[in-house]
C-alpha angles and dihedrals in degrees: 000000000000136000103260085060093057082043087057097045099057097047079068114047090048093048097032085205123092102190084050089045095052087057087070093043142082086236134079109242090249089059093046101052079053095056087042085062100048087052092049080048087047099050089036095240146084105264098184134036106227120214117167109296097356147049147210131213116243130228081269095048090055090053095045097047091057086055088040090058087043094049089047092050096044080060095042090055088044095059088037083059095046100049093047080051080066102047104240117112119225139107134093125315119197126197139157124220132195112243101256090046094051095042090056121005099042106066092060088048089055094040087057099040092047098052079047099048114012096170100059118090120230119203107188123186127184107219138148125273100264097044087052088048095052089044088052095052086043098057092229088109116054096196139007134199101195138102130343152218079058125234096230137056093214081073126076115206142200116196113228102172149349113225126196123224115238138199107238131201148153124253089260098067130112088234094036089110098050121112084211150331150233117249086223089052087066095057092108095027107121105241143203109203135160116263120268093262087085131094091218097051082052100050092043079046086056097052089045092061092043076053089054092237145113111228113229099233112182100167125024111188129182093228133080096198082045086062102046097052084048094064089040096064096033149039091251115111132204134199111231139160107270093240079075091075097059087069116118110265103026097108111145099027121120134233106205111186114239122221137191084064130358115223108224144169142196114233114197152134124295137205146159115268107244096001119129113267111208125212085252096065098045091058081045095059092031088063091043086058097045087052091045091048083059098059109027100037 
């Protein structure tokens, strides 16, 4: 077995289609159904499903591509090592960011890092907590800005800030002109929240009950921009973390404290315990601390 079968492989799994993988490869799609086969004889079982045009990965080629990105990654973070050895700095650098952090700290993080270091390659995804979490233990992430404290012994953290939860509306809303607000005064106050698959409804779900109250939620929605524009064009509100203000477009909107208590969450870097750090991701982490000093001094 060798890595550009691993490579293949994963072109098509991700596009489940042979003839739409091979336009992203160095190999016609013949050749590449040929060298498909010769992996599944390899492994010893069928990794795709074939019907007509297109495929499906089986139960074992869902097992196998997770090794696959490991094993890729393993190789990724080899060649990262041995160019830093010496002494040049390039390679590729992953890391998964939460969704406020990404929407407005991350693009001055990028902008610094990439002036630094302009031949490293930096692969972002924007992903949940936990997600970021099981990347992290998986080594498929190198670094996560995400949650913390972590859920998992097998991740070492760094704080970088506490945020506090507000209540945001637009002007026209009934609370608009209060300096601040009870968590129980919003217990018939018509919501728009994330869905529960967040960390951070969870989180908001957690201080209601503490409050002794069910939250009126009439609309969840997966984005935090979709939200936003919601209460700006409506009298809904929403609880978010403050940092969600700072995103582009939300002029207008107000940020009213909670209290009783106040929901809040630590944002900070996370690795794997005992997993090689690269130079890469130091600077990396070195730029995300000067940016965070800027805004929480």
């Amino acid at each position: 077995m060798e890595f550009r079968h691993l490579r293949y492989f994963l072109a098509v799994a991700d596009a489940l289609h042979f003839t739409k993988a091979a336009e992203g490869l160095p190999v016609s799609q013949p050749a590449l159904s040929a060298q498909i086969k010769q992996l599944e004889q390899e492994v010893g079982v069928p990794l795709f499903d074939r019907v007509g045009r297109s495929v499906q990965l089986t139960r074992a080629g869902s097992i196998f591509r997770e090794h696959a990105k490991r094993a890729l990654r393993e190789m990724e973070l080899a060649q990262v090592a041995i160019a830093e050895e010496e002494g040049l700095q390039r390679g590729t650098l992953t890391v998964g960011v939460v969704q406020t952090v990404n929407a407005y700290l991350t693009p001055e993080i990028v902008g610094r890092f990439s002036a630094l270091h302009p031949h490293v390659s930096l692969k972002l995804d924007e992903l949940s907590g936990p997600d970021i979490e099981a990347g992290v233990r998986s080594g498929m992430l190198e670094v996560g800005i995400g949650f913390v404290p972590a859920g998992s012994e097998r991740i070492d953290s760094q704080p970088l800030f506490e945020e506090d939860f507000v209540l945001i509306v637009s002007p026209r809303h009934r609370l608009a002109a209060r300096r601040q607000v009870t968590l129980a005064a919003l217990a018939d106050e018509p919501l728009v929240l994330l869905p529960d698959i967040f960390c951070t409804r969870r989180l908001l779900d957690a201080s209601f009950d503490q409050a002794g109250i069910f939250p009126k939620v009439v609309v969840e929605m997966n984005s935090i921009e979709g939200i936003l524009a919601t209460v700006k064009t409506s009298t809904l509100a929403t609880v978010l973390p403050r940092l969600s203000l700072g995103l582009k477009g939300n002029d207008g909107l107000r940020g009213i404290p909670l209290r009783n208590p106040t929901p809040r969450r630590g944002v900070g870097l996370l690795w794997k315990k005992g997993g090689y750090q690269s130079k890469a991701a130091q600077a990396l982490a070195e730029q995300v601390r000067k940016v965070v000093r800027k805004y929480w001094r």
